[in-house]
C-alpha positions as a printed Julia matrix, in Angstrom:
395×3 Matrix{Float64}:
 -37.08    1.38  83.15
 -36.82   -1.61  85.86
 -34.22   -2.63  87.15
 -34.17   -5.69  85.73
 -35.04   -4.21  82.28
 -31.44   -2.1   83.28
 -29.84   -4.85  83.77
 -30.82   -7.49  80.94
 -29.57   -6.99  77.92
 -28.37   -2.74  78.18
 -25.06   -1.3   78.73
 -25.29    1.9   80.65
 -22.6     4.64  79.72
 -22.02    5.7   83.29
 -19.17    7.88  81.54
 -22.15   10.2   79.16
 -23.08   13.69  79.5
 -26.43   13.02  81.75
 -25.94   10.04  83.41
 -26.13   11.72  86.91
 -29.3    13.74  85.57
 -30.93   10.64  84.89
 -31.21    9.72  88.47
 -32.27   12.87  89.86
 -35.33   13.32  91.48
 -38.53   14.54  89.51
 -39.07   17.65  91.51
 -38.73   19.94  88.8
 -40.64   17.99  86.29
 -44.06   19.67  86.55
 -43.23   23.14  86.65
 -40.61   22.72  84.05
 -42.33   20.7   81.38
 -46.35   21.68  81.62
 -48.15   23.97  79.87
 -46.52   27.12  78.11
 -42.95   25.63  77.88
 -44.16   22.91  75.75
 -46.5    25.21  73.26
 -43.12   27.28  73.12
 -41.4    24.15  72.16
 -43.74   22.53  70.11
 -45.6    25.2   68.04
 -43.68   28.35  68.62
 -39.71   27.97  68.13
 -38.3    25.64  65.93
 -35.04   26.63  67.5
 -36.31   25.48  70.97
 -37.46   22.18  69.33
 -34.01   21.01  67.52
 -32.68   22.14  71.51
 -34.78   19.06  72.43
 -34.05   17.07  69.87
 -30.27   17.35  70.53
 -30.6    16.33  74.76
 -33.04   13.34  73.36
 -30.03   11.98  71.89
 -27.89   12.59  74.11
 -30.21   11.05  77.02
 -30.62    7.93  74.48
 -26.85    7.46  73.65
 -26.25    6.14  77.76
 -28.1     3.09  77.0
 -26.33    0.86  74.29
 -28.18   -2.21  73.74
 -26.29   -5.54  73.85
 -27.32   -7.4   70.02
 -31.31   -8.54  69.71
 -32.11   -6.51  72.53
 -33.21   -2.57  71.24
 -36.44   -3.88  72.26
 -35.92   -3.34  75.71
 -35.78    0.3   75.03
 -38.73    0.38  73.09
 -41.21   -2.08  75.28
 -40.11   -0.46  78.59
 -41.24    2.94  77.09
 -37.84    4.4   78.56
 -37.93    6.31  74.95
 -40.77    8.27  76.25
 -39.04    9.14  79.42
 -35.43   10.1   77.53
 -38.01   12.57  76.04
 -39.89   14.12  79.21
 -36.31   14.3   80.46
 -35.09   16.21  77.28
 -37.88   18.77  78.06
 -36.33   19.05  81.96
 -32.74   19.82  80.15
 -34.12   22.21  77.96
 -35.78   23.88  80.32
 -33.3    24.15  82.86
 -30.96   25.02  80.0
 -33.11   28.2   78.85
 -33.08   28.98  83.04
 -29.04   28.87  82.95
 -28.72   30.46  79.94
 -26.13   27.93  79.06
 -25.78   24.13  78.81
 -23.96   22.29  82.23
 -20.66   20.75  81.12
 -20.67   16.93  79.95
 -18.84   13.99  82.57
 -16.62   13.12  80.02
 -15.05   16.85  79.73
 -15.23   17.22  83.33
 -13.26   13.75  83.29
 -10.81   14.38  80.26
 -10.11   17.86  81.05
  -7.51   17.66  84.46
  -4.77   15.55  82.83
  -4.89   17.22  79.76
  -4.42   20.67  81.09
  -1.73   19.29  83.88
   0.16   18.25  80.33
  -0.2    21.5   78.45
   0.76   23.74  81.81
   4.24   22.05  80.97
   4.47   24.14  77.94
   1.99   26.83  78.35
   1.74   28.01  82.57
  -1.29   30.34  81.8
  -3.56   27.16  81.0
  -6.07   27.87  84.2
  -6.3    31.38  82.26
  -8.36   29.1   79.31
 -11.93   28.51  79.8
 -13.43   25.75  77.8
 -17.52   26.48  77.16
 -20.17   24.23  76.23
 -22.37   24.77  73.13
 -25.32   22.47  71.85
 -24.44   22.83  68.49
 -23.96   19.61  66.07
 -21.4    20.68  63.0
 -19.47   22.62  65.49
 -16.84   20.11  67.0
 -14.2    22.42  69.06
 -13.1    25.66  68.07
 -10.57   27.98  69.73
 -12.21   31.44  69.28
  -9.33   33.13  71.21
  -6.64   33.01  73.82
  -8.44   32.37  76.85
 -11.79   30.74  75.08
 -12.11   27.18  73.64
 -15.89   26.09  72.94
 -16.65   22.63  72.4
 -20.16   20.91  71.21
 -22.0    18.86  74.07
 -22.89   16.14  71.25
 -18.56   15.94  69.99
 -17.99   12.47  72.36
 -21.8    11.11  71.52
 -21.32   11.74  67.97
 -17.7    10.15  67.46
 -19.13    6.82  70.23
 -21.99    6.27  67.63
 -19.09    5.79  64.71
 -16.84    4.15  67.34
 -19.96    1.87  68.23
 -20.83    1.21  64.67
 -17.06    0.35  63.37
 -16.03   -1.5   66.52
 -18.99   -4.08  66.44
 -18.96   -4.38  62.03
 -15.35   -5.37  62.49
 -16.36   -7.66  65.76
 -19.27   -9.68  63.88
 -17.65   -9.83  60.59
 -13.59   -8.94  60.81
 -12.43   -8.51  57.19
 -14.72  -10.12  55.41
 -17.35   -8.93  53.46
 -16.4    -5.68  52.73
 -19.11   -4.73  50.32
 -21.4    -6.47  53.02
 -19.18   -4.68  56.06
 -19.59   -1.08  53.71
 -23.33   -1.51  53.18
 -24.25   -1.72  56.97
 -21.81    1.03  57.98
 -23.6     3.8   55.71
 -27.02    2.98  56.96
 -25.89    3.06  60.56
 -24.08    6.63  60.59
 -24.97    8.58  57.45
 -28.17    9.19  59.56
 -25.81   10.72  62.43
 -23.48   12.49  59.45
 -26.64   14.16  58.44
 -27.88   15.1   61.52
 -24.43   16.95  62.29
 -25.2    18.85  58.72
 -28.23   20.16  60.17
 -31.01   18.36  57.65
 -31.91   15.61  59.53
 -33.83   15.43  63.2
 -32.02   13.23  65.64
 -35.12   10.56  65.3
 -34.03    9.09  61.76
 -30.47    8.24  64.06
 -31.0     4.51  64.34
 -30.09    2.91  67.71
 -26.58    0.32  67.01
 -26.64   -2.91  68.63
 -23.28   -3.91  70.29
 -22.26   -7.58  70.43
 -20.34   -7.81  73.7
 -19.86   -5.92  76.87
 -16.23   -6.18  76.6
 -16.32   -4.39  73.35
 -17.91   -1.41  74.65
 -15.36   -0.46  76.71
 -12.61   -0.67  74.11
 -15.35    2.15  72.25
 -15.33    4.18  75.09
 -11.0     3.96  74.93
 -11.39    5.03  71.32
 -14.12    7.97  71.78
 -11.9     9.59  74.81
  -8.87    9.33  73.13
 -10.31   11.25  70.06
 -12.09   13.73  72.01
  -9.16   14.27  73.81
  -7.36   15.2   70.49
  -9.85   17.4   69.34
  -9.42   19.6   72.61
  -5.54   19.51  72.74
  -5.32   20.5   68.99
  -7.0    23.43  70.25
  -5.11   24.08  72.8
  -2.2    24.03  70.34
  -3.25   26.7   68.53
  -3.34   29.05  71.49
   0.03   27.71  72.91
   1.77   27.82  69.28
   0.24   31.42  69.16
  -1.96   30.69  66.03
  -5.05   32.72  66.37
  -5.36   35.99  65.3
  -3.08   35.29  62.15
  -5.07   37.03  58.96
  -4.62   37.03  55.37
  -3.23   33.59  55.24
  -3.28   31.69  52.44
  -4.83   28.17  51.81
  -1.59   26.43  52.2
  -0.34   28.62  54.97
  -3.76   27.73  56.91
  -3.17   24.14  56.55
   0.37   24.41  57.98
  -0.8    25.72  61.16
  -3.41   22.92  60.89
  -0.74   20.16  60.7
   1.64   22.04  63.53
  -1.43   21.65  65.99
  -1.97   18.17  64.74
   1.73   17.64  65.92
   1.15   19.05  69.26
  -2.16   17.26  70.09
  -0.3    13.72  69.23
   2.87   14.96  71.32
   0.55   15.83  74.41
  -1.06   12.62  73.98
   2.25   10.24  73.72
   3.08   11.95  77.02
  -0.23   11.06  78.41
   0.2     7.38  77.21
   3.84    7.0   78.2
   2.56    8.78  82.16
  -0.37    5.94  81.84
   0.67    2.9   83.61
  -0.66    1.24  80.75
   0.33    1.01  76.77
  -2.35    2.26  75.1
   0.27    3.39  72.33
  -2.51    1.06  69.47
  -5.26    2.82  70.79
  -3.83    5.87  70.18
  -2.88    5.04  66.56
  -6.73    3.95  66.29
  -8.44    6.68  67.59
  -6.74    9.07  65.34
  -6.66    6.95  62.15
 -10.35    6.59  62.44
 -10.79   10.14  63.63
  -9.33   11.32  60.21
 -11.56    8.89  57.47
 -14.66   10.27  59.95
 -13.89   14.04  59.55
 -13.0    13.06  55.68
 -16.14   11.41  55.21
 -18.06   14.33  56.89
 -16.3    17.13  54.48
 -17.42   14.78  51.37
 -20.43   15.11  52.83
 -21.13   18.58  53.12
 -19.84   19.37  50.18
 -21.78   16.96  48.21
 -25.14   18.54  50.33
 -23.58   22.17  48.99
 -22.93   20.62  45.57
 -19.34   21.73  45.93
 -17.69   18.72  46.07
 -14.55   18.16  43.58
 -11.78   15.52  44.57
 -10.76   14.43  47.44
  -7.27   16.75  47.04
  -9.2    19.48  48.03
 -10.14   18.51  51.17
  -8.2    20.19  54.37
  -8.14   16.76  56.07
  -6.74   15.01  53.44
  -3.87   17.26  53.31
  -3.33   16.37  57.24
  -3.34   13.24  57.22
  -0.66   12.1   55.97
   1.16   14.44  58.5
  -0.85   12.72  61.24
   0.7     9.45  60.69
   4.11   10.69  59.94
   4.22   12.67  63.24
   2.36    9.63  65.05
   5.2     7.06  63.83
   8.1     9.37  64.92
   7.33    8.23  68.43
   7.83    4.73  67.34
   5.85    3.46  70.04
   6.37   -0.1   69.02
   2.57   -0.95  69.09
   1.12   -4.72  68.92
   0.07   -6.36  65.47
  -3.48   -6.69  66.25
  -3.47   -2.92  67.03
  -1.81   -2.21  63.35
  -4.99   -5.12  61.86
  -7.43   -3.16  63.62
  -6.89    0.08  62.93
  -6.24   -0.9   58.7
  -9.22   -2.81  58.39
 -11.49   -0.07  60.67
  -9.96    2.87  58.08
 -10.25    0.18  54.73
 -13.82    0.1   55.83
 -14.25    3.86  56.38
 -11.82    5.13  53.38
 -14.8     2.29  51.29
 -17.69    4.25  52.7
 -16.1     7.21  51.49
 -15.45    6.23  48.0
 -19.14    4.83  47.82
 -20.3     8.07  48.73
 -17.94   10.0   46.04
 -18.87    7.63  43.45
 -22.49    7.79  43.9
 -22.58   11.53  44.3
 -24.82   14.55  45.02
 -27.62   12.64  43.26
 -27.45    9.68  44.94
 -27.35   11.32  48.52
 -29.88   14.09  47.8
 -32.13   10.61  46.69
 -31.39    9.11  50.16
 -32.1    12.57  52.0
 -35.35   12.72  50.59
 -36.52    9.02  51.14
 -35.33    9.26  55.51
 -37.12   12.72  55.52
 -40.23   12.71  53.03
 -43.78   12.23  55.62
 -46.12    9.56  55.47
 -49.94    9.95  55.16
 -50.28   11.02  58.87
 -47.66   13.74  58.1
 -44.58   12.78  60.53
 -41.61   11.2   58.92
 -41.54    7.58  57.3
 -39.59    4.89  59.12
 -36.55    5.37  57.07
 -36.92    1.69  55.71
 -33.97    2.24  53.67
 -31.88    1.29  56.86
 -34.4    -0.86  59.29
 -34.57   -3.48  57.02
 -31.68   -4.08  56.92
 -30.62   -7.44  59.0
 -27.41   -8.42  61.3
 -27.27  -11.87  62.41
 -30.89  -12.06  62.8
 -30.99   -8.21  64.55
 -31.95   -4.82  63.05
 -30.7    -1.4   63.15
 -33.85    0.46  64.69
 -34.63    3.99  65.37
């Protein structure tokens, strides 16, 4: 893309996994993406292929366009070179044997670590991998190994993104209106994370101001944050290896890591030399109705979907906001409006979704990923015509 074309109408994510990537030189380019290594990608290994897929996205989630403007993506042809670039990262990838680490955990991890040593002195003992794999968020897998998917911070900015800039253009208004817009723009991603989707049906979400953007990018870190000190909690709390537990006993030492993540976190904010006490209270109010919404679901996709009482998270969360309030932080009204009409929109996505059921999403599955005469995928019309102040949600 040009400069100008950079400049007009784009925010850059200078915080993403590859922004440094994306201005490296080309050197690689020909031996890495020519020939053999993209028949192996393209016609031999369909494991290779959803590799590329997943850096694609993540390559086209640094460039958030500013509202009417997703056509600077598409005229500049920068889509074409996210994807040469996704063959470089899967290439290099395959050389490594292993992903690189993402800026943002490179960025998040120091202070969080310098807070657990408090507790827990053997926290330069933990390693924290990288995988590239979409339903897996961040998992503890024992004392000394926490792995954590490359796609967790893109995924959770793309809901961020979407609920931020609904609530920005319309407030609480609308909320049938405000409901409608929010399922097209992340059930693609919610399927996607489920596996039955390819990253292509994920449409690209217009922001409406700069300013915004970086309030997302408060929101994303704090969650992802969370997600990596709960796990952390489990090793410091001495969790793992625990067998034979029953449903209710599991949960527990769900909700006692919950409590630890949001105590780790207080101490960050109240270290910070700025209250961000109601960003806090956002990013994990949202960051429950968005794991909610993805168990509903998965289960509706397994057809083993019930009520919403037998969902893990839904036993948590009440915990989460009990343990959050303890602190009594004494947060700003706007921060207590925000965050209750953000999770009255989410908790009404849900309950669409739950009343509509299996049938309804199986119907929408096989609309975004039936082909079209020439045998690739349709345009997923069932979103793209769909209009916000006089701009569309595109792929």
């Amino acid at each position: 893309m040009s400069e100008e074309n950079e400049n007009e109408g784009l925010i850059i994510d200078f915080d993403s996994y590859f922004t440094s990537f994306m201005h490296e030189p080309n050197e690689l380019k020909e031996a890495l993406v020519k020939g053999e290594f993209i028949r192996l990608i393209y016609e031999k290994d369909p494991e290779l292929r959803e590799l590329e897929d997943l850096y694609y996205l993540l390559i086209r989630s640094q460039y958030v366009p500013m509202l009417n403007n997703t056509r600077i993506l598409h005229e500049s042809g920068a889509l074409k070179v996210f994807r040469e670039k996704a063959l470089q990262l899967t290439a290099r990838h395959l050389m490594r044997g292993a992903p690189e680490k993402p800026h943002w955990l490179e960025q998040i991890l120091p202070s969080l670590q310098a807070l657990v040593k408090q507790d827990y002195p053997n926290i330069d003992d933990i390693e924290v991998d990288v995988v590239m794999d979409t339903r897996l968020h961040a998992r503890a897998i024992s004392n000394n190994k926490i792995i954590i998917s490359g796609a967790l911070r893109e995924f959770l900015r793309h809901y961020n993104l979407v609920v931020w800039t609904i609530l920005d253009m319309y407030g609480p208004s609308n909320l049938g209106e405000s409901t409608h817009l929010l399922t097209r723009a992340t059930l693609p991603s919610f399927l996607y994370s489920n596996d039955v989707v390819p990253s292509g049906n994920i449409p690209i979400f217009e922001t409406t101001r700069k300013e915004l953007f970086f309030t997302i990018q408060q929101t994303s870190r704090l969650q992802t944050m969370f997600i990596i000190a709960h796990e952390y909690a489990h090793i410091c709390l001495g969790h793992l290896g625990k067998r034979g537990l029953s449903k209710e006993e599991k949960i527990k030492l769900e909700i006692e890591a919950d409590q630890y993540a949001i105590e780790l976190l207080v101490r960050h904010s109240e270290g910070s030399e700025l209250d961000f006490s109601g960003d806090l209270w956002i990013a994990l109010r949202w960051l429950v109705q968005y794991y909610l919404i993805d168990e509903v679901i998965s289960r509706l996709l397994s057809g083993s979907f019930n009520s919403l009482e037998e969902l893990s998270f839904d036993a948590r969360k009440n915990e989460i906001i009990k343990t959050f309030f303890g602190y009594d932080l004494g947060m700003e009204r706007n921060d207590n409006l925000f965050e209750y009409y953000g999770s009255l929109l989410l908790m009404s996505m849900k309950a669409s979704l739950i009343h509509n059921g299996q049938k309804k999403l199986t119907s929408i599955l096989e609309e975004i990923t039936s082909p079209n005469t020439s045998g690739r995928p349709v345009s997923y019309s069932w979103w793209t015509d769909y209009e916000i102040v006089g701009a569309k949600t595109n792929i």
